[in-house]
PDB file of the backbone (N, CA, C, O) and the ligand in Angstrom, with CONECT records:
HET     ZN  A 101       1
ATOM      1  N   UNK A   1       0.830  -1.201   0.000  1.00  0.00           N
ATOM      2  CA  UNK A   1       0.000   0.000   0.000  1.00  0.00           C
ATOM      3  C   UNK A   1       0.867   1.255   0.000  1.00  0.00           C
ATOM      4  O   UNK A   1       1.952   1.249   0.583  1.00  0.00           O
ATOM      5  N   UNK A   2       0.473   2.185  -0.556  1.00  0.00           N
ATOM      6  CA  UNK A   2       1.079   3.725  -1.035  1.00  0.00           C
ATOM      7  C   UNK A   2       0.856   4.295   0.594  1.00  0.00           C
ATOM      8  O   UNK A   2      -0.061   4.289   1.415  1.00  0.00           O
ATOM      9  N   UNK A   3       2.368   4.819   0.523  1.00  0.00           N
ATOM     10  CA  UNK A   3       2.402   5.849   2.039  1.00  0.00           C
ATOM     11  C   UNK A   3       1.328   6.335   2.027  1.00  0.00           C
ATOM     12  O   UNK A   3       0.869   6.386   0.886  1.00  0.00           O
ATOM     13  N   UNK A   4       0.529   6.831   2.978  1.00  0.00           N
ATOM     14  CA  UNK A   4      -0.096   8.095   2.866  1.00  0.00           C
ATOM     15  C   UNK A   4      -0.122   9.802   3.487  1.00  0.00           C
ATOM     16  O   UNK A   4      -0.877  10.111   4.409  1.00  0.00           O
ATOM     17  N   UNK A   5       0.190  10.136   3.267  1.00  0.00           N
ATOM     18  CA  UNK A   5       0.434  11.649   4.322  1.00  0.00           C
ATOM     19  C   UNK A   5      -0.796  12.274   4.679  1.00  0.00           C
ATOM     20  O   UNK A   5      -1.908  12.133   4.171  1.00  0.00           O
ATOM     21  N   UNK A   6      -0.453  12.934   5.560  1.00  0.00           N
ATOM     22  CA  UNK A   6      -1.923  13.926   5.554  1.00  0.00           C
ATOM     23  C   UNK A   6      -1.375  14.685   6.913  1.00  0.00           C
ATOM     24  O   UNK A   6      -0.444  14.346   7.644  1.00  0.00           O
ATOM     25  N   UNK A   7      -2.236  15.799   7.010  1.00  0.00           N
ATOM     26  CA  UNK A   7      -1.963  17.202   7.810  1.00  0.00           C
ATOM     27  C   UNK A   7      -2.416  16.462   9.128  1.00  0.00           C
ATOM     28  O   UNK A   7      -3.342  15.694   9.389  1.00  0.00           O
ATOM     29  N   UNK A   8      -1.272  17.068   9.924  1.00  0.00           N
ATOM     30  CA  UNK A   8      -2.161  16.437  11.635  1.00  0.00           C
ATOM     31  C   UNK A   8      -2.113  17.946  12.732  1.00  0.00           C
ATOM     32  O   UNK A   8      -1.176  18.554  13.247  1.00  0.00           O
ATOM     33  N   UNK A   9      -3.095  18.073  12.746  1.00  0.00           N
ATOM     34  CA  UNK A   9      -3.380  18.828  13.581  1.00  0.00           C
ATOM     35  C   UNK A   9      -2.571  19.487  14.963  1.00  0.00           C
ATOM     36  O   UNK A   9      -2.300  20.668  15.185  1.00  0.00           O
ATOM     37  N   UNK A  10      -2.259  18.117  15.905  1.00  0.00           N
ATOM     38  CA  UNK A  10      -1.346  18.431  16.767  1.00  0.00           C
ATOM     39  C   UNK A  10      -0.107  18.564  16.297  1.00  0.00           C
ATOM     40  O   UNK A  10       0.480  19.481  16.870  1.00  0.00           O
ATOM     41  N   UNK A  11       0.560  17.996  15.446  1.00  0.00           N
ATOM     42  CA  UNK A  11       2.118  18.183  14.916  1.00  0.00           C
ATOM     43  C   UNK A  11       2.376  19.613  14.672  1.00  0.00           C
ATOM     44  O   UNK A  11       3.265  20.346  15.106  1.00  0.00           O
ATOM     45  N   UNK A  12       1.188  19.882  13.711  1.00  0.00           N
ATOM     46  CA  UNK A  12       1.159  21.528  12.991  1.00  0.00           C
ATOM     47  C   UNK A  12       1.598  22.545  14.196  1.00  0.00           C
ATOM     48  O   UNK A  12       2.202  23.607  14.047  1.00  0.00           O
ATOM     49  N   UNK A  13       1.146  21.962  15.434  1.00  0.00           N
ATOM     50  CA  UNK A  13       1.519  23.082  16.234  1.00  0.00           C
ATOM     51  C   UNK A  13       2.722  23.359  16.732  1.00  0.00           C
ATOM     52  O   UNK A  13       2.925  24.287  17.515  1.00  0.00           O
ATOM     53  N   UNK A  14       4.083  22.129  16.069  1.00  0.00           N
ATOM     54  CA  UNK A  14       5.450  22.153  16.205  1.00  0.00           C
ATOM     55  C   UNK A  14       5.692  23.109  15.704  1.00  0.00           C
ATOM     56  O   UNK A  14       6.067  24.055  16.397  1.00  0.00           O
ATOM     57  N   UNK A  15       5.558  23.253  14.136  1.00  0.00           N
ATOM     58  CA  UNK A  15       6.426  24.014  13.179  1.00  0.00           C
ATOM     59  C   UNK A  15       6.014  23.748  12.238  1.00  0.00           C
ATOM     60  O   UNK A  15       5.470  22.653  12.385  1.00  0.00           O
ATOM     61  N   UNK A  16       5.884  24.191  10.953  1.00  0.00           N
ATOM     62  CA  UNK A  16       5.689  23.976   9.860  1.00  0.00           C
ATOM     63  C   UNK A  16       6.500  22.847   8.703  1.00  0.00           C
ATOM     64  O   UNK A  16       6.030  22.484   7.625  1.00  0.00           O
ATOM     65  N   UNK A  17       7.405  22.574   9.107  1.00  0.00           N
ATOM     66  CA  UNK A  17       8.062  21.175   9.328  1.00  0.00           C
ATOM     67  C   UNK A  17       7.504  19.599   9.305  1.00  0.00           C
ATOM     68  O   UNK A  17       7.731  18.565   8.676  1.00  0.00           O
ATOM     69  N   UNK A  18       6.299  20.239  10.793  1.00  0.00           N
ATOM     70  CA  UNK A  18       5.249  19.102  11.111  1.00  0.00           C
ATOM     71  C   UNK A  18       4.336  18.830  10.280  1.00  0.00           C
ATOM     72  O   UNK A  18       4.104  17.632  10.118  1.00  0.00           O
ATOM     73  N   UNK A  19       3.729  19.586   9.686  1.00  0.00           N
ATOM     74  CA  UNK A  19       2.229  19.542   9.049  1.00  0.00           C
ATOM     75  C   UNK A  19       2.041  18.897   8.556  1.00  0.00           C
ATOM     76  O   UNK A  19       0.811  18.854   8.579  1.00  0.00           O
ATOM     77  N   UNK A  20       2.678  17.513   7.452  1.00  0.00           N
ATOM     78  CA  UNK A  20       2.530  16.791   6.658  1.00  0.00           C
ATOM     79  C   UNK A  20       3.181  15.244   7.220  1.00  0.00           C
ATOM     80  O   UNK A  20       4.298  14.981   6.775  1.00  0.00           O
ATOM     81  N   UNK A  21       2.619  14.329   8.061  1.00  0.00           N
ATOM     82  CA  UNK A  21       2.591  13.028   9.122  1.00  0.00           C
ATOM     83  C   UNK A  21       2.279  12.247   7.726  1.00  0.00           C
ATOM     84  O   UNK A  21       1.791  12.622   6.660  1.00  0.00           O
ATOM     85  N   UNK A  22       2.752  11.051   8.178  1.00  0.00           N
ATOM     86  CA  UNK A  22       2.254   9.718   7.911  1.00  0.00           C
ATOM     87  C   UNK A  22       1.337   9.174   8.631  1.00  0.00           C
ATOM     88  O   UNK A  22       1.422   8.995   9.846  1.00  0.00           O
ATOM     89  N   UNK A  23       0.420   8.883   7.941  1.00  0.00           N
ATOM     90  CA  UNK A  23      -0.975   7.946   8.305  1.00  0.00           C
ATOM     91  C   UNK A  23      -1.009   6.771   8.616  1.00  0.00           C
ATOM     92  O   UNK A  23      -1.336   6.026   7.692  1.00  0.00           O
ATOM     93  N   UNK A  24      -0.730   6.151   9.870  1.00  0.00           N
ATOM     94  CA  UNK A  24      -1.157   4.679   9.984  1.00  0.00           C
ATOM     95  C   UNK A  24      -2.117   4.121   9.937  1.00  0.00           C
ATOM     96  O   UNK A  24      -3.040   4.634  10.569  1.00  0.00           O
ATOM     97  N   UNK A  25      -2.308   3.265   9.445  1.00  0.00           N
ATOM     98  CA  UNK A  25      -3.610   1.873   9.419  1.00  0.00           C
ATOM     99  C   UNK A  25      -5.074   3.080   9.170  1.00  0.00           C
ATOM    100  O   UNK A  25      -6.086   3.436   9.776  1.00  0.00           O
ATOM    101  N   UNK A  26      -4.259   3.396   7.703  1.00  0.00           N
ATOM    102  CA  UNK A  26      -5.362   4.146   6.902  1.00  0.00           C
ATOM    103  C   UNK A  26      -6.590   2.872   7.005  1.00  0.00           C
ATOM    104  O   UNK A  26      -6.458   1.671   7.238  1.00  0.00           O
ATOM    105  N   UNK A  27      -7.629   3.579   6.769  1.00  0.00           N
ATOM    106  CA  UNK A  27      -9.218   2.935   6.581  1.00  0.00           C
ATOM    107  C   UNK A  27      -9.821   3.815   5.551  1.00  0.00           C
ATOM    108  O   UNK A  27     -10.478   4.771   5.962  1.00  0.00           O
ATOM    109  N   UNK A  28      -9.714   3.662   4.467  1.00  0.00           N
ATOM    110  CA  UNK A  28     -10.459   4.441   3.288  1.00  0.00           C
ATOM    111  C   UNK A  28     -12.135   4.034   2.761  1.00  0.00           C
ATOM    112  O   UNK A  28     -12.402   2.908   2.341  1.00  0.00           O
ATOM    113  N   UNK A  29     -13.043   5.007   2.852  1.00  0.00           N
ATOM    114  CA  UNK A  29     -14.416   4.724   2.745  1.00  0.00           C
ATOM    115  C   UNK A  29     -14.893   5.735   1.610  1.00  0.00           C
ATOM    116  O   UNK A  29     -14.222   6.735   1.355  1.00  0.00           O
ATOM    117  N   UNK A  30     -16.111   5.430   0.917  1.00  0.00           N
ATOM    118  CA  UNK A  30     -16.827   6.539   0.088  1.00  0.00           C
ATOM    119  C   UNK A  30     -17.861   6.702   0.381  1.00  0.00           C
ATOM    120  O   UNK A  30     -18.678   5.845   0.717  1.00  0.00           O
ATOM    121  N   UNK A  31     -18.014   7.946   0.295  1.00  0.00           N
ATOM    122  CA  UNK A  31     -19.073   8.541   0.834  1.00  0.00           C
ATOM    123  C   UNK A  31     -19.989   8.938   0.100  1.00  0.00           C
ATOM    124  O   UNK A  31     -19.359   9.593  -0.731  1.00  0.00           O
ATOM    125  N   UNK A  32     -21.711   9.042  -0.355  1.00  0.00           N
ATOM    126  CA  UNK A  32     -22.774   8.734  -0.996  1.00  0.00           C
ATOM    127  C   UNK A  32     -22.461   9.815  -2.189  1.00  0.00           C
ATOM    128  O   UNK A  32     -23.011   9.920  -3.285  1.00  0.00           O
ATOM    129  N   UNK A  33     -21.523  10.492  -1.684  1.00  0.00           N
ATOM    130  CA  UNK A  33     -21.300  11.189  -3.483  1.00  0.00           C
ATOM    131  C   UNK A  33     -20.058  10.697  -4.357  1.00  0.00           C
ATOM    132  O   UNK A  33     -19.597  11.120  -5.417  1.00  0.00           O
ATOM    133  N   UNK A  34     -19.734   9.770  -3.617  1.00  0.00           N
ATOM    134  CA  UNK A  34     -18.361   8.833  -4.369  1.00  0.00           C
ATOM    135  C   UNK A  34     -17.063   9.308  -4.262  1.00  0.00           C
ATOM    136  O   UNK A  34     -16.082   9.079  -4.969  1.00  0.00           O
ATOM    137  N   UNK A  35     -17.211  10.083  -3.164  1.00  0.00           N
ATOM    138  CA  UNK A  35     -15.545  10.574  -2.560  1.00  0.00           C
ATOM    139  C   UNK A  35     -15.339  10.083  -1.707  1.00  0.00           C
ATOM    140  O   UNK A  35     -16.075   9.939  -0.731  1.00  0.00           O
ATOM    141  N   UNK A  36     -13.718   9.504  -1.956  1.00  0.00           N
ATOM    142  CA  UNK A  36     -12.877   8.615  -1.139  1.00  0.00           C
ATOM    143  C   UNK A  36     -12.311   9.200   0.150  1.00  0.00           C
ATOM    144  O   UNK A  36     -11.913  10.334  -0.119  1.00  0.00           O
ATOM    145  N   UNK A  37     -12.163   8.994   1.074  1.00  0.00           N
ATOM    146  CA  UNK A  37     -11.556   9.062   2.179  1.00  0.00           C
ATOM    147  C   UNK A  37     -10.877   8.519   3.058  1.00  0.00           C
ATOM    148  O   UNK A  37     -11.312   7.445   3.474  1.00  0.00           O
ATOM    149  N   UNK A  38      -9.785   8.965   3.562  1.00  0.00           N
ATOM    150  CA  UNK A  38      -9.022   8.268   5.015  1.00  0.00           C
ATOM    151  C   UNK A  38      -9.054   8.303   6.033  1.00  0.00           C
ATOM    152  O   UNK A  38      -9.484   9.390   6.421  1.00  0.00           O
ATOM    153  N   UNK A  39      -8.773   7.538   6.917  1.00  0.00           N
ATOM    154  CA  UNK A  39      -9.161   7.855   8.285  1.00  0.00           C
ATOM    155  C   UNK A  39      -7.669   7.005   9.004  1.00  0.00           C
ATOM    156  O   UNK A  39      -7.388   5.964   8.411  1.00  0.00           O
ATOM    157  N   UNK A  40      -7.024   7.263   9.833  1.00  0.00           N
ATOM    158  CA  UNK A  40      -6.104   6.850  10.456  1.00  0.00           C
ATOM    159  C   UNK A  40      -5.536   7.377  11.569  1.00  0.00           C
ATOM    160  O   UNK A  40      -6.255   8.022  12.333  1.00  0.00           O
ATOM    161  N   UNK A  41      -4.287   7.217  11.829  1.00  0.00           N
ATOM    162  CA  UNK A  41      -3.866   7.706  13.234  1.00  0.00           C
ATOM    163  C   UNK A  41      -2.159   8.074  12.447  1.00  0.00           C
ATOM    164  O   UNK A  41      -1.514   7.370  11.671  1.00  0.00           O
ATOM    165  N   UNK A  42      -1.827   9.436  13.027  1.00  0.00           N
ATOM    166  CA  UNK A  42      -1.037  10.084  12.924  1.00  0.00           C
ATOM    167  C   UNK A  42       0.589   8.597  13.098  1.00  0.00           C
ATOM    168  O   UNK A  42       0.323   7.566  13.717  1.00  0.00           O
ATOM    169  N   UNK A  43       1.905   8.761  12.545  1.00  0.00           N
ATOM    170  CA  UNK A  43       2.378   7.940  13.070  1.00  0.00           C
ATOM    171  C   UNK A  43       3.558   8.744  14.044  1.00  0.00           C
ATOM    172  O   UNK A  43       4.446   8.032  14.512  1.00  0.00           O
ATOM    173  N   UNK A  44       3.568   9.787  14.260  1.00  0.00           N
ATOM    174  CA  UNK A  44       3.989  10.818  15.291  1.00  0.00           C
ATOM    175  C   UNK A  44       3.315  10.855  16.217  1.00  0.00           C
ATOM    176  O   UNK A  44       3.758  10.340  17.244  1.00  0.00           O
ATOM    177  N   UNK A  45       2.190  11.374  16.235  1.00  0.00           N
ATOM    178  CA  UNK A  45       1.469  11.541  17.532  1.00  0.00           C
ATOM    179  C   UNK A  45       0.806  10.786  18.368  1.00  0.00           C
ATOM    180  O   UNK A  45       0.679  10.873  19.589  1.00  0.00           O
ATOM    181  N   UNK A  46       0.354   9.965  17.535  1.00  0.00           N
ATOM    182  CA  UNK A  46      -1.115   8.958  17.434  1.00  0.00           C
ATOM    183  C   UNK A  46      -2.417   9.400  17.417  1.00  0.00           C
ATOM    184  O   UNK A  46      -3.398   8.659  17.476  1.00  0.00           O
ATOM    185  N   UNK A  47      -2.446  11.116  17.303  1.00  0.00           N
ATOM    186  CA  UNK A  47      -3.822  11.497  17.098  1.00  0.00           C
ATOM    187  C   UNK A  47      -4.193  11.296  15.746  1.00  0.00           C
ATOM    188  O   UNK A  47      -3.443  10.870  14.867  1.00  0.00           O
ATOM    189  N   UNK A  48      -6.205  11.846  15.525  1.00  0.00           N
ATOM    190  CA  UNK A  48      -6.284  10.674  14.522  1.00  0.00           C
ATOM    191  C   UNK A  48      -6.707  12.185  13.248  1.00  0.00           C
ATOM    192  O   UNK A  48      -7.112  13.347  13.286  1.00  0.00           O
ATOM    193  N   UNK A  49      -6.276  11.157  12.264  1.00  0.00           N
ATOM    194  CA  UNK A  49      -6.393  12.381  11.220  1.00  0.00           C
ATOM    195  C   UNK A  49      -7.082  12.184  10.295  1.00  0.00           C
ATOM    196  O   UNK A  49      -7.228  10.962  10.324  1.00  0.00           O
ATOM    197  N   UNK A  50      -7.864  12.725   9.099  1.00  0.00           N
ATOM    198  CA  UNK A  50      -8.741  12.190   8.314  1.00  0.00           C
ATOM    199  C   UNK A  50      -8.038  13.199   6.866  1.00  0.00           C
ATOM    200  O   UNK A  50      -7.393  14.235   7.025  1.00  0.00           O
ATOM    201  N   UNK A  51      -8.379  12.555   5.479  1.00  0.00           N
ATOM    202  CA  UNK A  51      -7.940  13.084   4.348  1.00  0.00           C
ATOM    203  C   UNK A  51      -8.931  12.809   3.369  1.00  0.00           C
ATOM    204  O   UNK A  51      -9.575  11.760   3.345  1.00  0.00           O
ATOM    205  N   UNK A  52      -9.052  13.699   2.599  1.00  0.00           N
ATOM    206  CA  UNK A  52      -9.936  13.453   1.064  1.00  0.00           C
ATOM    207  C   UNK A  52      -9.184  12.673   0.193  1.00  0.00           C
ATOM    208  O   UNK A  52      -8.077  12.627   0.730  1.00  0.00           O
ATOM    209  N   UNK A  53      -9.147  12.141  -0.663  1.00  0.00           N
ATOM    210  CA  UNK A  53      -8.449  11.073  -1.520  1.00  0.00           C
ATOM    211  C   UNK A  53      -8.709  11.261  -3.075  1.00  0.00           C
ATOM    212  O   UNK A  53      -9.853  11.432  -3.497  1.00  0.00           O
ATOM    213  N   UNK A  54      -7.608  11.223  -3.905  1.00  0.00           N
ATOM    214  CA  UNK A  54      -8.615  11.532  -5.064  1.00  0.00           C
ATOM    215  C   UNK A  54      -9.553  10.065  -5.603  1.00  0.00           C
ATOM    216  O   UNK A  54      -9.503   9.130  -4.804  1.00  0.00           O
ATOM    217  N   UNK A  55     -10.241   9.873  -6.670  1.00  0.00           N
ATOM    218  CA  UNK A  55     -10.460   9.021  -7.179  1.00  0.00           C
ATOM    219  C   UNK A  55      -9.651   8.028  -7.514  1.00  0.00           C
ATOM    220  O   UNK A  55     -10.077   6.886  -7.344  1.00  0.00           O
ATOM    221  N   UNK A  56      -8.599   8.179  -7.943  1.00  0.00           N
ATOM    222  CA  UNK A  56      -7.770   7.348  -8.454  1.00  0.00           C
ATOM    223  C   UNK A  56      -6.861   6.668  -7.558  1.00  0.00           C
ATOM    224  O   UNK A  56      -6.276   5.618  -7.824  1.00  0.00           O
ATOM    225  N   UNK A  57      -6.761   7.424  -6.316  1.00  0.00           N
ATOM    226  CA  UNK A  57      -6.202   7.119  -5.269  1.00  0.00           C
ATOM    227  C   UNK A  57      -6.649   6.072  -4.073  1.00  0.00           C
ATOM    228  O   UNK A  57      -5.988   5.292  -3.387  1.00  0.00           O
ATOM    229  N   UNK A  58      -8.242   6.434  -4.123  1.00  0.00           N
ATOM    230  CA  UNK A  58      -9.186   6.099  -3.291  1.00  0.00           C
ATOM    231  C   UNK A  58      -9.422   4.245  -4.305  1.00  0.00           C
ATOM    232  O   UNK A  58      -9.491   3.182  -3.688  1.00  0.00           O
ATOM    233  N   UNK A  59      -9.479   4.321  -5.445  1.00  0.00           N
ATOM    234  CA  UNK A  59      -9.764   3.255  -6.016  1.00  0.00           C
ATOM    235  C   UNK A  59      -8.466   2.390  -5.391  1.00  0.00           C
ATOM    236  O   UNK A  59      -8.639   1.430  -4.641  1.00  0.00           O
ATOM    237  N   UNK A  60      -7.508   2.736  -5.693  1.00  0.00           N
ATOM    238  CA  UNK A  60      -5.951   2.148  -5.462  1.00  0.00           C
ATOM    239  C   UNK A  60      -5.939   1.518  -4.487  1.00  0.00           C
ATOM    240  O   UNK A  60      -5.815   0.293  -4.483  1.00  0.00           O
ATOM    241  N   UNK A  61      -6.083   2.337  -3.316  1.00  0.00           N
ATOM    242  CA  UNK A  61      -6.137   1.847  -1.793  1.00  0.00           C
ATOM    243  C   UNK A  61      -7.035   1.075  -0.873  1.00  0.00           C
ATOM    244  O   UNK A  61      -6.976   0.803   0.326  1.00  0.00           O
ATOM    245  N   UNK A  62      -8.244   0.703  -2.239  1.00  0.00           N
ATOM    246  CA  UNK A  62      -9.708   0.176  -1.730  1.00  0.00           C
ATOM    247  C   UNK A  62      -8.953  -1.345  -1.222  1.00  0.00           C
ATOM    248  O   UNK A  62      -9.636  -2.231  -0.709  1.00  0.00           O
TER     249      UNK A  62
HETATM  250 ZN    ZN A 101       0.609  14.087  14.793  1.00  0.00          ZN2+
END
């Protein structure tokens, strides 16, 4: 499975440095208008972070 990154909230408040975490034990779902999404846990913090996905991405990772 493709890394995934995504913005975490608590990191961001390090530095701008932080803002862009790796996602553990992504869970990707679509939602009734057919946009993909992530859901996981930061692998810095362990808080949990969520991302939009594109299509092509969201198909990939299903
Ligand atoms: Zn974090």
């Amino acid at each position: 499975m493709a890394e995934l990154k995504a913005l975490c909230m608590k990191c961001r408040q390090k530095g701008p440095e932080f803002q862009m975490q790796t996602m553990k034990n992504p869970v990707v779902s679509k939602n009734e208008k057919g946009r993909y999404s992530a859901k996981g846990a930061c692998a810095t913090c362990g808080g949990n972070m969520f991302k939009f996905l594109s299509t092509a991405d969201g198909e990939a990772m299903m």
